[in-house]
N, CA, C and O atoms as a DFTB+ gen file, in Angstrom:
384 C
 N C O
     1  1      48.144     -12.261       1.138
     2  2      47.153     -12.425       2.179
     3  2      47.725     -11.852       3.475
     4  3      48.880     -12.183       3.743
     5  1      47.081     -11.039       4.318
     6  2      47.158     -10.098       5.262
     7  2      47.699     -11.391       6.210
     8  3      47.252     -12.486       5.870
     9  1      48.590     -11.370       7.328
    10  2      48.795     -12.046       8.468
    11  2      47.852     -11.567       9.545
    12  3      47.189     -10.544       9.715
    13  1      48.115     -13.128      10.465
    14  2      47.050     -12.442      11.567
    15  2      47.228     -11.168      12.438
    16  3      46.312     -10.442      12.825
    17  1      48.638     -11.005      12.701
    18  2      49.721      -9.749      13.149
    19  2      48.787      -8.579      12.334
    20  3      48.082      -7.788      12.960
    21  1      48.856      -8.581      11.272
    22  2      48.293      -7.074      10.636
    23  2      46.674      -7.129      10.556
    24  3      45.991      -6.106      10.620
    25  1      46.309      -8.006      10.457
    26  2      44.865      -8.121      11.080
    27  2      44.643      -7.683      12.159
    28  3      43.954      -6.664      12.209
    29  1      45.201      -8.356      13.569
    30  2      44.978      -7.933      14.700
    31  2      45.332      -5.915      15.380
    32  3      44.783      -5.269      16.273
    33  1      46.732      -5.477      14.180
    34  2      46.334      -4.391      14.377
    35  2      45.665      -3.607      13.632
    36  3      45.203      -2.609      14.185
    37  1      45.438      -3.779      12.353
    38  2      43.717      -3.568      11.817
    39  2      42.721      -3.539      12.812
    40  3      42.138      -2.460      12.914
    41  1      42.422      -4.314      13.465
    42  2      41.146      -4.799      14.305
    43  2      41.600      -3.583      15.774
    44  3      40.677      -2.901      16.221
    45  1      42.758      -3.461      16.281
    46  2      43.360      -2.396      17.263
    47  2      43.211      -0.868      16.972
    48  3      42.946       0.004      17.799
    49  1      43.496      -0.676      15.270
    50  2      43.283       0.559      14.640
    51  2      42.191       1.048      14.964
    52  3      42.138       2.096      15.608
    53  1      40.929       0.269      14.512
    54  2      39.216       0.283      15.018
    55  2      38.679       0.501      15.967
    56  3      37.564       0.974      16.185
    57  1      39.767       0.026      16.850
    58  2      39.128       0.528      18.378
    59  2      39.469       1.526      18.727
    60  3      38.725       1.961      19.607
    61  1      40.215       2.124      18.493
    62  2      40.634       3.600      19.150
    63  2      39.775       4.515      18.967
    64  3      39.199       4.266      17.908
    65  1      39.290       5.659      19.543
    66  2      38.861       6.546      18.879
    67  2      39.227       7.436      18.084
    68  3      40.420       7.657      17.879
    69  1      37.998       8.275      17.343
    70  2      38.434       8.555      16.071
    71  2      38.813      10.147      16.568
    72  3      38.111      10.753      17.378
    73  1      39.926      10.665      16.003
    74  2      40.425      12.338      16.377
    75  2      39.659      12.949      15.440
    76  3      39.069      12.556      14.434
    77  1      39.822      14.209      16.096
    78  2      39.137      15.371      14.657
    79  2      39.723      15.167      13.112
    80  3      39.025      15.033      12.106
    81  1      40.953      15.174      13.161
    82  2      41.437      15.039      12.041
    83  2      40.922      13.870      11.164
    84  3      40.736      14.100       9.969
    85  1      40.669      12.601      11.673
    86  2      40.227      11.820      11.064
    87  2      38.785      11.992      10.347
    88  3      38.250      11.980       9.238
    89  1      38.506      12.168      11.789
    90  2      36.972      12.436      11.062
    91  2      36.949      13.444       9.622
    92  3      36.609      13.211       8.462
    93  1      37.565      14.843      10.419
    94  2      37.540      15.613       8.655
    95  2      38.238      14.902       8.040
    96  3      38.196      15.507       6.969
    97  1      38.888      14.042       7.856
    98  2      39.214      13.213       6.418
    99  2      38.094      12.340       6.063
   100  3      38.009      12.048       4.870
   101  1      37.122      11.814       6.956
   102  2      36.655      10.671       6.940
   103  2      35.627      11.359       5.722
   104  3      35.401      11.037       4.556
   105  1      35.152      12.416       6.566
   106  2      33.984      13.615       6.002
   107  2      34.132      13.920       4.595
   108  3      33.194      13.876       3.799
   109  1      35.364      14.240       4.290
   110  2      35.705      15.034       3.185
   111  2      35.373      14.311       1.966
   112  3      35.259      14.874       0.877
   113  1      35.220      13.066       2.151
   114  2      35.185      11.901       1.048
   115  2      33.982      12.350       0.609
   116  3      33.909      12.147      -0.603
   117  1      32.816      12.969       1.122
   118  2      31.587      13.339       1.352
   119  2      31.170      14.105       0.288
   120  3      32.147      14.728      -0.128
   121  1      30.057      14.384      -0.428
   122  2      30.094      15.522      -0.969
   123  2      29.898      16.083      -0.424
   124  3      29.896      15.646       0.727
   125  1      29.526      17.618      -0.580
   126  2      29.948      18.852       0.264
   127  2      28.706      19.692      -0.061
   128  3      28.404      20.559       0.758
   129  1      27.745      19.500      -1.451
   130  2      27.200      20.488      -1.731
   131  2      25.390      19.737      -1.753
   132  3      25.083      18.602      -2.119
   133  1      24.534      20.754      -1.272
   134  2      23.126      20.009      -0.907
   135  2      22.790      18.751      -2.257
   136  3      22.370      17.646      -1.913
   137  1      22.976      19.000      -3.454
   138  2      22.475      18.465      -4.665
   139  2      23.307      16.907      -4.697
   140  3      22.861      15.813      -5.043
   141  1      24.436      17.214      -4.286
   142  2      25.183      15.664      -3.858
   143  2      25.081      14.950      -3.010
   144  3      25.780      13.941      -2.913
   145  1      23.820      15.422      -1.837
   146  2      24.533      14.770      -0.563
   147  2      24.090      13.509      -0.410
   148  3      23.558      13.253      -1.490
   149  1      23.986      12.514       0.330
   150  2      23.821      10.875      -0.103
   151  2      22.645      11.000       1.196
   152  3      22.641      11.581       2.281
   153  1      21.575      10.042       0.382
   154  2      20.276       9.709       1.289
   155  2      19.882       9.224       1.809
   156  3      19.786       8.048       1.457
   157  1      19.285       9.613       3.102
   158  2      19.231       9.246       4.332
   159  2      17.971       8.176       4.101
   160  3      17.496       7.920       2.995
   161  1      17.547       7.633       5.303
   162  2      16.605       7.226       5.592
   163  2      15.973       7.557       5.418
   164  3      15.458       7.321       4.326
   165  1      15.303       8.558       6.450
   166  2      14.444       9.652       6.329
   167  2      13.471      10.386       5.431
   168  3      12.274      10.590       5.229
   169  1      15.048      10.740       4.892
   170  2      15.005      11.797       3.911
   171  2      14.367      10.857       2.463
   172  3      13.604      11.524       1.763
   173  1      14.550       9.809       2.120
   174  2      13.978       8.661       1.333
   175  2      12.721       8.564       1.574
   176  3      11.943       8.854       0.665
   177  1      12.251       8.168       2.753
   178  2      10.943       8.105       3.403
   179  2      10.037       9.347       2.736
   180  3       8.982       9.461       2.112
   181  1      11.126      10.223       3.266
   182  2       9.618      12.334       3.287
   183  2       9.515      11.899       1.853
   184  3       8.324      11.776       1.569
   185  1      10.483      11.554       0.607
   186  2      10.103      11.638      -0.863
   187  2       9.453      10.935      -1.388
   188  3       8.641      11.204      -2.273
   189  1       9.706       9.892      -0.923
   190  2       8.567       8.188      -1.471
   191  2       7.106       8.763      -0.913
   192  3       6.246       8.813      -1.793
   193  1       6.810       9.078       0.030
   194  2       5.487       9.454       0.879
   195  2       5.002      10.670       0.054
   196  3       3.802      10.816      -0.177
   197  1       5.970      11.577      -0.407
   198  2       5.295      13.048      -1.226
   199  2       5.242      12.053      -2.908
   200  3       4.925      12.749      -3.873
   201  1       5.401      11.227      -3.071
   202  2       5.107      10.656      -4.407
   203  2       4.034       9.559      -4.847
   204  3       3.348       9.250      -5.821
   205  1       4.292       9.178      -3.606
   206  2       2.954       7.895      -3.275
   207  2       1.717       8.739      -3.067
   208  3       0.734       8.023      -3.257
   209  1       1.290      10.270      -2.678
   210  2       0.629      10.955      -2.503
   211  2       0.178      11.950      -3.844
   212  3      -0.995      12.164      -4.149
   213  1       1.237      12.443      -4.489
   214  2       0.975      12.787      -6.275
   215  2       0.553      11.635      -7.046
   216  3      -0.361      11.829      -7.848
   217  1       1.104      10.340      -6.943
   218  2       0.813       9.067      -7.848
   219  2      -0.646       9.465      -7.549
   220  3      -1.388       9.941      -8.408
   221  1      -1.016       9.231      -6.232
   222  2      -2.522       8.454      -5.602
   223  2      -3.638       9.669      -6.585
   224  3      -4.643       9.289      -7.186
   225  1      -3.175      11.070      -6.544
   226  2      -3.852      12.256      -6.786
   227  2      -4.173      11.956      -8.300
   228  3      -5.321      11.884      -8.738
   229  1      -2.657      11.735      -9.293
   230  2      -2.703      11.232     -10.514
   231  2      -3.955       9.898     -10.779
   232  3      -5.046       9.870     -11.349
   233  1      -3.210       8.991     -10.113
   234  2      -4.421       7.653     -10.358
   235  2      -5.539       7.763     -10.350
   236  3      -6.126       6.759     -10.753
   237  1      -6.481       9.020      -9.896
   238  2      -7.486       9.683      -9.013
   239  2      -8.130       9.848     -10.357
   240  3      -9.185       9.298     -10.671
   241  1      -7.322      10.760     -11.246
   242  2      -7.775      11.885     -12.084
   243  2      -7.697      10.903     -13.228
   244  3      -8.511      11.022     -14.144
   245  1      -7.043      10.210     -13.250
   246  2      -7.230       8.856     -14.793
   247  2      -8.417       8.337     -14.518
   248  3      -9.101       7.974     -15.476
   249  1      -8.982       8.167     -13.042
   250  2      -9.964       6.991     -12.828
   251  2     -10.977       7.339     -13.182
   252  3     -11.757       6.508     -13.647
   253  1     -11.411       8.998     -13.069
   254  2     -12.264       9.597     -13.602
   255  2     -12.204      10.214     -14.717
   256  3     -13.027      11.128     -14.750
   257  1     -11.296      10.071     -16.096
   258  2     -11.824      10.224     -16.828
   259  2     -11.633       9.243     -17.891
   260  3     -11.752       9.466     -19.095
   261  1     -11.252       7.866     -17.201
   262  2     -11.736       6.791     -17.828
   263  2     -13.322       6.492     -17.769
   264  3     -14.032       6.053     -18.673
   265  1     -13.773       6.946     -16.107
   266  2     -15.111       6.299     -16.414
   267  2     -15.882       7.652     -17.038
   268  3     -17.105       7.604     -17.164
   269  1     -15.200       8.772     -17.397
   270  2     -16.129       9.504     -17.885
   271  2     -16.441       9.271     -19.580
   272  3     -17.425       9.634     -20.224
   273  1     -14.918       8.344     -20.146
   274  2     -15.140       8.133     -21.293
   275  2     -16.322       6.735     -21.452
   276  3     -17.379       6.585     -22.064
   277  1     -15.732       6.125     -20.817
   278  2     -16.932       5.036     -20.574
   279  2     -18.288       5.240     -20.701
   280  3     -19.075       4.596     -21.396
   281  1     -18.550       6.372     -19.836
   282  2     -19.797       6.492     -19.858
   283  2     -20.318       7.059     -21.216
   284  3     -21.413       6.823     -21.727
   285  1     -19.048       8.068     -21.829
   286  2     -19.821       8.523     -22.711
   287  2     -19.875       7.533     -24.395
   288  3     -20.439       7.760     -25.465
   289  1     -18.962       6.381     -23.889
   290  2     -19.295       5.473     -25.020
   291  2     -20.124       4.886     -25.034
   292  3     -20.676       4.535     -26.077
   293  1     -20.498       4.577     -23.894
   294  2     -21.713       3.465     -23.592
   295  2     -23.407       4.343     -23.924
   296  3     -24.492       3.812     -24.163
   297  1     -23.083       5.715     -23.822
   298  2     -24.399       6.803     -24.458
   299  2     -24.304       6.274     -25.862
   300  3     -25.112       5.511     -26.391
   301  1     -23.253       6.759     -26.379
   302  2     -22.932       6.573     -28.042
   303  2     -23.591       5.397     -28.802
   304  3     -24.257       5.287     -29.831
   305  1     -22.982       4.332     -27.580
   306  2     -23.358       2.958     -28.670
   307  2     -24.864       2.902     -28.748
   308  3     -25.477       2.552     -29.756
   309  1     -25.493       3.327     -27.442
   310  2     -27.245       3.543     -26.988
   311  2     -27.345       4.569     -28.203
   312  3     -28.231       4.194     -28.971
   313  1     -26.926       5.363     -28.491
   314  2     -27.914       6.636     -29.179
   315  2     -27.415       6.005     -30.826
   316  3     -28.004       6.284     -31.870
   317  1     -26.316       5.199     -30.721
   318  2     -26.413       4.432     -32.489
   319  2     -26.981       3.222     -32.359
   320  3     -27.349       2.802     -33.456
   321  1     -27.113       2.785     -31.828
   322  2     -28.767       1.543     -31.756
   323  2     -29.947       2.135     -31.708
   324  3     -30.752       1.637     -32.494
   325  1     -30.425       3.190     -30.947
   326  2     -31.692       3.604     -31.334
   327  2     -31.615       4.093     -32.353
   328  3     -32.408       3.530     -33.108
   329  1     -31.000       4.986     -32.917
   330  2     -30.926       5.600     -34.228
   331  2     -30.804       4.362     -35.302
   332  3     -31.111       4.479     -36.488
   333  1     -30.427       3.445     -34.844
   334  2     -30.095       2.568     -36.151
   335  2     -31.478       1.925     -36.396
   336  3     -31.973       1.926     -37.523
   337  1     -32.122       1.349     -35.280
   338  2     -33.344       0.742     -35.187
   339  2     -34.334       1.709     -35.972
   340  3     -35.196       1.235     -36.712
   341  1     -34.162       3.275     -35.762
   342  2     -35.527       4.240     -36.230
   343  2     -35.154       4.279     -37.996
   344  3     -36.004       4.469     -38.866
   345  1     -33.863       4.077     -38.211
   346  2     -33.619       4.138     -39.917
   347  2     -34.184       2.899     -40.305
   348  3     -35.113       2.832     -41.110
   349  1     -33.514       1.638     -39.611
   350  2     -34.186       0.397     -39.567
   351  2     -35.819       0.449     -39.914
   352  3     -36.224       0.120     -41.029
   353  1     -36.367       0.720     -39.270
   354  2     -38.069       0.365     -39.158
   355  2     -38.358       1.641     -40.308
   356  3     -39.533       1.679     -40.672
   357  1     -37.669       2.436     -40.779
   358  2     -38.078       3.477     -41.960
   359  2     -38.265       2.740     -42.691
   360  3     -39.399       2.533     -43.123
   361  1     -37.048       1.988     -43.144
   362  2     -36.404       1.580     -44.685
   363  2     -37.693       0.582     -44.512
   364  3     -38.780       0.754     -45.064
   365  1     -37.366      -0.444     -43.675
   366  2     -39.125      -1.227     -43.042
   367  2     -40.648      -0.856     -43.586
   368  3     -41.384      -1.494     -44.339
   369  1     -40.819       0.271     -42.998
   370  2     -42.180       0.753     -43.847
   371  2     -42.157       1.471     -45.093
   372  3     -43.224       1.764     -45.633
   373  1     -40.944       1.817     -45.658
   374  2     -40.796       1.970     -46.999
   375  2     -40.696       0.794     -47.258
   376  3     -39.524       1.029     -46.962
   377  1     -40.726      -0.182     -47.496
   378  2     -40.100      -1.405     -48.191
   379  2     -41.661      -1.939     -48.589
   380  3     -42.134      -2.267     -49.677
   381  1     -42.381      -1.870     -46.933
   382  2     -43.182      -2.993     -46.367
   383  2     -44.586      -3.115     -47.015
   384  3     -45.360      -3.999     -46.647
């Protein structure tokens, strides 16, 4: 366990300012190349917002051709009930 002595110049180290050299060490830890680089705020923000905007476009294009299937089941089941009813009332006056 650290003493308060090496704590306190821990805590002295911190205050100083930082030289060039440090910093390029500090930096270097960094990646270096665009595909690595670690994400910002920002930069989180511009991508969530360009995706929340493709989702919305996507969700758009399901919504309509769910209700386009809809609709066209809801013809179907109509055009096999009338049709069923006109075989219906055949077999009916053949029978009747």
């Amino acid at each position: 366990m650290p003493s308060e002595a090496s704590a306190e110049e821990n805590a002295q180290d911190l205050t100083h300012p930082i030289r060039h050299e440090e910093a390029e060490a500090v930096l270097s830890q960094f990646p270096s190349t665009a595909g690595e680089e670690p994400v910002t705020r920002d930069a989180l923000r511009a991508e969530m917002a360009e995706f929340r905007a493709e989702l919305h476009i996507e969700l758009g294009r399901m919504h309509d051709q769910m209700r386009q299937m809809a609709m066209w089941m809801v013809g179907a089941t109509i055009a096999g009930l009338i049709g069923g009813m006109g075989v219906a009332a055949g077999i009916g006056s053949a029978l009747g």
